[in-house]
C-alpha positions in Angstrom: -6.1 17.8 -12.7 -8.7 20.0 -10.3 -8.5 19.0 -6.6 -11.7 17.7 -6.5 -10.2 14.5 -8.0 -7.5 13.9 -5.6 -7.5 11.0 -2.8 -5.4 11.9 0.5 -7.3 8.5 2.2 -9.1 5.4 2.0 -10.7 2.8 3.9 -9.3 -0.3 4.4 -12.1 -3.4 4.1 -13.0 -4.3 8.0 -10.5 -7.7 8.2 -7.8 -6.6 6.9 -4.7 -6.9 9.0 -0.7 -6.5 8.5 0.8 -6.5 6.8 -0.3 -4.8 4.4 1.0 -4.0 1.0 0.1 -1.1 -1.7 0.5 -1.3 -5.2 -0.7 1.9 -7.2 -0.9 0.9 -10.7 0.9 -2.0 -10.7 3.8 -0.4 -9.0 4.9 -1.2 -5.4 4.7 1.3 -2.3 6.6 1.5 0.4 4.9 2.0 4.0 6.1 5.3 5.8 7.5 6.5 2.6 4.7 6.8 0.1 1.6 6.0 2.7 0.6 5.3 6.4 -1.6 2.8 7.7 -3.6 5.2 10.8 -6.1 2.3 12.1 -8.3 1.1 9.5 -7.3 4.0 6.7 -4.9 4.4 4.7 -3.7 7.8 4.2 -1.4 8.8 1.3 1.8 11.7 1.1 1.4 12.2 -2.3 -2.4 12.3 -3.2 -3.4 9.5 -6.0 -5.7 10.7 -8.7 -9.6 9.3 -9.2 -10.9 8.9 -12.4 -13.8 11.8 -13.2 -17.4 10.6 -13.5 -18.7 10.8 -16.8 -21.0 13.1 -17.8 -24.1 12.9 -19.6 -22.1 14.0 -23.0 -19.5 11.1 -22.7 -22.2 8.2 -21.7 -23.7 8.9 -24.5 -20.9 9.2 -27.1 -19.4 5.8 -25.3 -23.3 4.1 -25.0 -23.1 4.7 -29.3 -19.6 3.7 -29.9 -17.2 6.8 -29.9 -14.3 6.2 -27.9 -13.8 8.9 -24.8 -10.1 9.6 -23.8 -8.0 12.2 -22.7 -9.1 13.4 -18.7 -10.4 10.4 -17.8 -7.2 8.8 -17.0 -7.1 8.0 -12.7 -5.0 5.4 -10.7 -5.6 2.4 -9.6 -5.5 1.1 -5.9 -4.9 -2.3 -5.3 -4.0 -3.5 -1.7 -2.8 -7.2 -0.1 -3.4 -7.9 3.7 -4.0 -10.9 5.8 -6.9 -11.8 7.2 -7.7 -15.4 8.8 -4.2 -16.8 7.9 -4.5 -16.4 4.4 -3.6 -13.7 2.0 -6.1 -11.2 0.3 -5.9 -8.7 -2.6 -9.0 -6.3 -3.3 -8.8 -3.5 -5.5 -10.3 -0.1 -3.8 -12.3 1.7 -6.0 -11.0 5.5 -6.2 -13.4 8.2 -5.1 -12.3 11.8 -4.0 -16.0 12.2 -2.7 -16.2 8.8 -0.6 -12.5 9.3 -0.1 -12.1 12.0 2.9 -9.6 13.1 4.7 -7.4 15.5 3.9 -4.2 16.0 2.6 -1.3 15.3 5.5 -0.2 17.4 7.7 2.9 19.0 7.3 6.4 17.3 8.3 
């Protein structure tokens, strides 16, 4: 997958307070060991992947019925947090161009 598609970091929505937990397609992750929370970001050791736009090509071959696999495959970012005593979930769109940040600094 080209680098252009990768996302090191995202931003947290404004309220959201600890703890918080990360699920990346479906799947659990663990704080310190697969991401870190750095103020309102959340950065990522192993980069997750964003789905490429679509080109003019695919819109079209979707917008008249052919079905468009293969590359277009991404994860998904869902996130929990608190905010106001209750419990939130949002899922965080992936975008390596709204994204920034990047990847961590070495250990």
């Amino acid at each position: 997958m080209a680098d252009d598609n990768l996302v090191h970091a995202v931003t947290l929505p404004p309220e959201a307070a600890p703890p918080i937990r990360v699920y990346v397609n479906g799947e659990e992750r663990r704080e310190g060991e697969d991401f870190v929370v750095e103020g309102a970001r959340l950065r990522f050791l192993r980069p997750l992947r964003a789905r490429p736009p679509l080109g003019l090509g695919r819109k079209v071959m979707l917008a008249i019925g052919i079905g468009v696999y293969g590359d277009l495959k991404g994860d998904t970012l869902d996130v929990l947090y608190q905010t106001a005593g209750t419990t939130r979930t949002v899922s965080i769109p992936l975008s390596a161009a709204a994204a920034g940040g990047g990847p961590p600094p070495a250990a």
